[in-house]
FIKEMAR-599133 format. One record per residue (C-alpha): residue number from 1; x, y, z. Coordinates in Angstrom, 1 decimal, padded with zeros to 4 digits, always signed. Example, Ala and Ser with C-alpha at 12.3 -4.5 7.8 and 13.67 -1.06 7.14 Angstrom:
<recs>
<rec resi="1" X="+012.3" Y="-004.5" Z="+007.8"/>
<rec resi="2" X="+013.7" Y="-001.1" Z="+007.1"/>
</recs>
This chain:
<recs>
<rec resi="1" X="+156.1" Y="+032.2" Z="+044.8"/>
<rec resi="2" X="+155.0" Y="+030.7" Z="+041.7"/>
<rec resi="3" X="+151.6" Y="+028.8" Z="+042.8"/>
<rec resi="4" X="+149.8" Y="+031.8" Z="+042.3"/>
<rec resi="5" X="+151.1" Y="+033.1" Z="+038.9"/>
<rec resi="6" X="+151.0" Y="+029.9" Z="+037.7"/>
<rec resi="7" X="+147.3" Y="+029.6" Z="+038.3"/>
<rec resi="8" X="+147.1" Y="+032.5" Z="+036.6"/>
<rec resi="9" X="+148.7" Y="+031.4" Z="+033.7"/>
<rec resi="10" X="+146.5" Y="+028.2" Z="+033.9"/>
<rec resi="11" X="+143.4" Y="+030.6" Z="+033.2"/>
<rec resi="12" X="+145.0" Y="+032.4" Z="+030.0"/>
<rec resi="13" X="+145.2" Y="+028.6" Z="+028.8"/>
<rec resi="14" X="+141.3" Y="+027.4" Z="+029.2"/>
<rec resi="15" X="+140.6" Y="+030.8" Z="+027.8"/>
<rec resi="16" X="+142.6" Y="+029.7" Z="+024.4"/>
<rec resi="17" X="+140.9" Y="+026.0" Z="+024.5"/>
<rec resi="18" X="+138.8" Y="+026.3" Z="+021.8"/>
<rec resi="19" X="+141.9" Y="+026.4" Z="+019.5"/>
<rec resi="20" X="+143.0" Y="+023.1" Z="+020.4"/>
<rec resi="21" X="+139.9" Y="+022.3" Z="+018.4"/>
<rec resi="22" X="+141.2" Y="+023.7" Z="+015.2"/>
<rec resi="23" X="+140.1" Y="+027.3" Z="+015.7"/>
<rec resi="24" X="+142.8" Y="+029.3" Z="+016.1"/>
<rec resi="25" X="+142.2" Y="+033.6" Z="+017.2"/>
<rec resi="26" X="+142.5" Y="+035.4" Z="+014.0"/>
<rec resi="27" X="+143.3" Y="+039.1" Z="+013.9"/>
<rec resi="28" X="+143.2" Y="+039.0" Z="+017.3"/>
<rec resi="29" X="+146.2" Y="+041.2" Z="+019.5"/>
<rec resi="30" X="+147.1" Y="+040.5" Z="+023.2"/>
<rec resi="31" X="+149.8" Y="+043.3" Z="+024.8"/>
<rec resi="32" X="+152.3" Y="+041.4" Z="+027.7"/>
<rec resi="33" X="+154.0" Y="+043.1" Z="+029.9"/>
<rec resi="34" X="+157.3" Y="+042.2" Z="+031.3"/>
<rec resi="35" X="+158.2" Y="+039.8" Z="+028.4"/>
<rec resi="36" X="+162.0" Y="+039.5" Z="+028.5"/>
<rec resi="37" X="+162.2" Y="+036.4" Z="+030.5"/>
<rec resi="38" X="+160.1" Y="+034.1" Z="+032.6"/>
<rec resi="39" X="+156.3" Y="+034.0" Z="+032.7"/>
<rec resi="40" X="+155.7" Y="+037.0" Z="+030.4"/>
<rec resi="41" X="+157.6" Y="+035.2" Z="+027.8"/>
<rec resi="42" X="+156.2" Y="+032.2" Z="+028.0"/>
<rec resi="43" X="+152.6" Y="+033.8" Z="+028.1"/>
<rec resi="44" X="+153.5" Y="+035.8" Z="+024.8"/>
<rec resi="45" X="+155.1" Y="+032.5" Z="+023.6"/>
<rec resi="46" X="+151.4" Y="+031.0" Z="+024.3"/>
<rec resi="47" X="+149.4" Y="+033.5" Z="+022.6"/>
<rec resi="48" X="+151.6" Y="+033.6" Z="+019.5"/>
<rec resi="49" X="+150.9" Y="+029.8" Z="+019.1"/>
<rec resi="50" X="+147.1" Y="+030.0" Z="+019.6"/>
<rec resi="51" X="+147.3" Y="+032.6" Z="+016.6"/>
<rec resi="52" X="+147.2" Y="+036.0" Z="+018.0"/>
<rec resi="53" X="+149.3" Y="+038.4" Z="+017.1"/>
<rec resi="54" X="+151.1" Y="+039.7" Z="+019.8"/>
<rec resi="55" X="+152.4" Y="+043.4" Z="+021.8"/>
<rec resi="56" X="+155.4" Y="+042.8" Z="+024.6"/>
<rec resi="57" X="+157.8" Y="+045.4" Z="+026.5"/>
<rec resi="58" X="+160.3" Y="+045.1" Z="+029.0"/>
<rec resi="59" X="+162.2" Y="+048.0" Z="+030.9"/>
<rec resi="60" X="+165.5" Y="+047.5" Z="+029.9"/>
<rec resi="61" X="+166.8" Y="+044.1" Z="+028.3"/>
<rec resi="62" X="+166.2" Y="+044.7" Z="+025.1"/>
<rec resi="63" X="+168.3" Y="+042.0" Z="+023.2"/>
<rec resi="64" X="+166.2" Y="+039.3" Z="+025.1"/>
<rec resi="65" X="+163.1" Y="+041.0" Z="+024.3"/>
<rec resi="66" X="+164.3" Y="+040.9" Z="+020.8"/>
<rec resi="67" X="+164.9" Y="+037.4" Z="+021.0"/>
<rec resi="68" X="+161.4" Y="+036.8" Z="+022.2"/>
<rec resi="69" X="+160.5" Y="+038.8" Z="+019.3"/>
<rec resi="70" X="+161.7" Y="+036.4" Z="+016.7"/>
<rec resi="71" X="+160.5" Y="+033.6" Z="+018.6"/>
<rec resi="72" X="+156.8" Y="+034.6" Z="+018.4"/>
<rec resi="73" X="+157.8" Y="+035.7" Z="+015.0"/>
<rec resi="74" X="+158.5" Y="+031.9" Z="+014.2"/>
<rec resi="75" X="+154.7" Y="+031.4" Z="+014.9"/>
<rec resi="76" X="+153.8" Y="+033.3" Z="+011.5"/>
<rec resi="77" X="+152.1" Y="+036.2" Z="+013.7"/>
<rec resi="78" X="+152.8" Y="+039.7" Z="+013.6"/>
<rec resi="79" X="+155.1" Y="+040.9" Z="+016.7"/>
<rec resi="80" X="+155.7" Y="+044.5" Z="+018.1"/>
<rec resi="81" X="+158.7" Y="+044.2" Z="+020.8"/>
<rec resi="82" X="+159.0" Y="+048.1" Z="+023.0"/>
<rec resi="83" X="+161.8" Y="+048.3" Z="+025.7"/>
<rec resi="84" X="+160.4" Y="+051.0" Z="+028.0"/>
<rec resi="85" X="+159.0" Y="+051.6" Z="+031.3"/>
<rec resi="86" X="+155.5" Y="+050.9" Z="+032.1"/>
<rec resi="87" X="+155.4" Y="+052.2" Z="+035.4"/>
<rec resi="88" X="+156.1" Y="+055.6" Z="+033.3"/>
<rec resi="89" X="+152.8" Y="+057.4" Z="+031.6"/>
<rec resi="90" X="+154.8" Y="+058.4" Z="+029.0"/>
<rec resi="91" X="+156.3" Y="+055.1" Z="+028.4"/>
<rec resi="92" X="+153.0" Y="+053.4" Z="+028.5"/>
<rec resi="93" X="+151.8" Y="+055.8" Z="+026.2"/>
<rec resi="94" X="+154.1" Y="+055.7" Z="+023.7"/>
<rec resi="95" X="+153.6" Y="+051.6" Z="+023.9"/>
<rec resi="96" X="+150.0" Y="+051.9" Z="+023.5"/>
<rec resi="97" X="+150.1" Y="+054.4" Z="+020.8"/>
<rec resi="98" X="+152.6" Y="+052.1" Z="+018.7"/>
<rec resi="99" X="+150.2" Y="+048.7" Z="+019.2"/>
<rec resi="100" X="+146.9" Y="+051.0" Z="+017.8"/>
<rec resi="101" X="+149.2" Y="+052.5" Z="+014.8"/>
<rec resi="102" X="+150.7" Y="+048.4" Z="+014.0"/>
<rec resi="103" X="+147.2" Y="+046.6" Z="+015.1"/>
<rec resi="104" X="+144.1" Y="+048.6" Z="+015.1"/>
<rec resi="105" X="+143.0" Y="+047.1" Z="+018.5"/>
<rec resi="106" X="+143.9" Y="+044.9" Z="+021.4"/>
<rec resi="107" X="+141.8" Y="+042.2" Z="+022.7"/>
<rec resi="108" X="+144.0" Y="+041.2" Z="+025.7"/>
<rec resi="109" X="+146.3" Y="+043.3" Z="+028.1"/>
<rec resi="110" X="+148.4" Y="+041.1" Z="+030.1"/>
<rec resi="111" X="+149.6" Y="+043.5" Z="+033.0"/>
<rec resi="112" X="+152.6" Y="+040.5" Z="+033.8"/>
<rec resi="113" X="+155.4" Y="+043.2" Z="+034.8"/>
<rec resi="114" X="+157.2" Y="+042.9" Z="+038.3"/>
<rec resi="115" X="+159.8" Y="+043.3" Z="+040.8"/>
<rec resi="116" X="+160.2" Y="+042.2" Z="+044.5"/>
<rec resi="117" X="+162.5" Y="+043.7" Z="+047.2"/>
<rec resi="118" X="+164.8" Y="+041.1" Z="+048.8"/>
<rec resi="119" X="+165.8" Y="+042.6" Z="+051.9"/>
<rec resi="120" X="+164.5" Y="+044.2" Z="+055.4"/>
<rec resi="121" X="+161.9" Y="+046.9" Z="+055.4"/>
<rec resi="122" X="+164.1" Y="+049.1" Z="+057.6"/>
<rec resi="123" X="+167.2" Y="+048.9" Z="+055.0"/>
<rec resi="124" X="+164.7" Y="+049.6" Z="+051.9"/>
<rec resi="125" X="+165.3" Y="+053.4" Z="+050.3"/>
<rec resi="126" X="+162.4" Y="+055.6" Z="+048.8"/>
<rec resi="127" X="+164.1" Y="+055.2" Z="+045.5"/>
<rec resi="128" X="+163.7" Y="+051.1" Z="+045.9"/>
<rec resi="129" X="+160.2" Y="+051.8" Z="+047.3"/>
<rec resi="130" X="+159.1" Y="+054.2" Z="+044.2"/>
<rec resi="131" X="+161.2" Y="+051.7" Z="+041.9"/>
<rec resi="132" X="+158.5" Y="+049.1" Z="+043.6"/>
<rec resi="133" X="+155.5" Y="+050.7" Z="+043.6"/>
<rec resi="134" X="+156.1" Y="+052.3" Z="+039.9"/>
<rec resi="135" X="+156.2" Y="+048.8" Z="+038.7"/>
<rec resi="136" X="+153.8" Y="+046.6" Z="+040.6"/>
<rec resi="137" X="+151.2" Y="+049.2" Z="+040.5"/>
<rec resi="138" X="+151.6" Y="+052.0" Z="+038.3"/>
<rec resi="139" X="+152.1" Y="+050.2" Z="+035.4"/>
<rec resi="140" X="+148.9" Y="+048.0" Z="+036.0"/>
<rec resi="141" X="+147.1" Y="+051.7" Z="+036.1"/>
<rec resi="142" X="+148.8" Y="+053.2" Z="+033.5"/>
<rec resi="143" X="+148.4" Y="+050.3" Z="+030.9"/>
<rec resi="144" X="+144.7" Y="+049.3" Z="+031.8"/>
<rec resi="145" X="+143.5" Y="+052.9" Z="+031.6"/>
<rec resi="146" X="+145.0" Y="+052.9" Z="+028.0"/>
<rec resi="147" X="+143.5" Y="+049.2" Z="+027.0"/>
<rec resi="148" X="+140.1" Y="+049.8" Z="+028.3"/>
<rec resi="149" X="+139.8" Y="+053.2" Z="+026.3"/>
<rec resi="150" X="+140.6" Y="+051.0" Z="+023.3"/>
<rec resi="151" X="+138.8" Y="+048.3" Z="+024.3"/>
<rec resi="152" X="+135.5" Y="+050.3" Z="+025.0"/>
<rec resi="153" X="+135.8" Y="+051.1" Z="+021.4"/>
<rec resi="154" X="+135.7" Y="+047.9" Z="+020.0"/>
<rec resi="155" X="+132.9" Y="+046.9" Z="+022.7"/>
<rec resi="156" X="+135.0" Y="+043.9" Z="+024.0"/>
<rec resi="157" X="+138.1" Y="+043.0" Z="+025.8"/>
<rec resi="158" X="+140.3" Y="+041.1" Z="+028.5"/>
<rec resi="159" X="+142.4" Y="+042.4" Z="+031.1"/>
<rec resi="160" X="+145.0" Y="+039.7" Z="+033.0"/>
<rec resi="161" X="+146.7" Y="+041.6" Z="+036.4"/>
<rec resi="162" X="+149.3" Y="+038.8" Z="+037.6"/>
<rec resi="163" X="+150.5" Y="+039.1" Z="+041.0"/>
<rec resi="164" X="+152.8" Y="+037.0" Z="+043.2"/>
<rec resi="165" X="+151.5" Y="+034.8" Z="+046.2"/>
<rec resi="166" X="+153.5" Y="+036.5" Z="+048.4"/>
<rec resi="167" X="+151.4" Y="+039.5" Z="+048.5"/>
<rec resi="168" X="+149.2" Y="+037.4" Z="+050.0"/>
<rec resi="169" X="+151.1" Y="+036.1" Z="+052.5"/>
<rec resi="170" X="+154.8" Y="+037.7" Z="+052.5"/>
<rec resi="171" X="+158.0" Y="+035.6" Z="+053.0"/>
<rec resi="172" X="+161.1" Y="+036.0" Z="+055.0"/>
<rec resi="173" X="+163.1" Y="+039.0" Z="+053.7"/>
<rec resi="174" X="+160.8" Y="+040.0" Z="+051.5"/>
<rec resi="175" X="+159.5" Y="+043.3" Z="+051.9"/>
<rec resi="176" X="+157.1" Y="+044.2" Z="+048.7"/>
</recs>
């Protein structure tokens, strides 16, 4: 599962080359999604060290998110941490208003945020299939609509939609 998000990850790396160099991104932002854990920490973790300052969420485990907080923190960059739902407008809102009122713009949206279904199709409910579809694509909607209308204001901007290799070619039990 991780061939494909790791090549995505490899990509977010050559774009931060140049500050290997000695240039590091001032007064730049980048926004992660799903940063509790895993990839989206580690990406956040990147970002801080190439000098940006740095936006992450997560849903619901907000002690780790703090943790990640202080780590990037630890980089001398400026860190927001929001434990909400992205897969919510509102939620997505309420993130994106808090990174314009800290930041004043955002020059990267990682959209990072996901959940798989272990299990067979016929046992999977419509709450687990909302719960799915909320997060793997609604919240890739929700918070690219609301970087790109900030991004079209500072004419410039990146947007980073990670996905697993097994929605390109499934897996044994997995449904979604």
């Amino acid at each position: 599962a991780f061939h494909g998000i790791l090549h995505i990850i490899t990509i977010v790396t050559i774009q931060c080359e140049r500050c290997q160099e000695g240039y590091k991104m001032q007064n730049k932002t980048a926004a992660i999604t799903g940063c509790s854990q895993g990839i989206g920490k580690a990406i956040a973790l990147k970002y801080a060290k190439e000098g940006y300052d740095v936006a992450i969420c997560c849903r619901s485990q907000e002690q780790k998110l703090l943790e990640v907080k202080k780590e990037i923190e630890a980089c001398h960059v400026n860190c927001l941490a929001f434990t909400g739902d992205m897969g919510c407008s509102k939620d997505a809102t309420a993130f994106f208003m808090q990174i314009e009122e800290k930041f004043r713009h955002l020059d990267v949206l990682v959209n990072n945020a996901g959940i798989a279904y272990f299990g067979l199709l016929q046992d999977m409910t419509d709450a687990e299939w909302d719960k799915i579809l909320s997060t793997n694509l609604s919240s890739v909607f929700y918070c690219s609509r609301l970087a790109i209308k900030m991004m079209l204001l500072q004419k410039s901007g990146k947007i980073l939609s990670i996905s697993s290799v097994w929605g390109c070619t499934g897996a044994s039990a997995e449904v979604a």
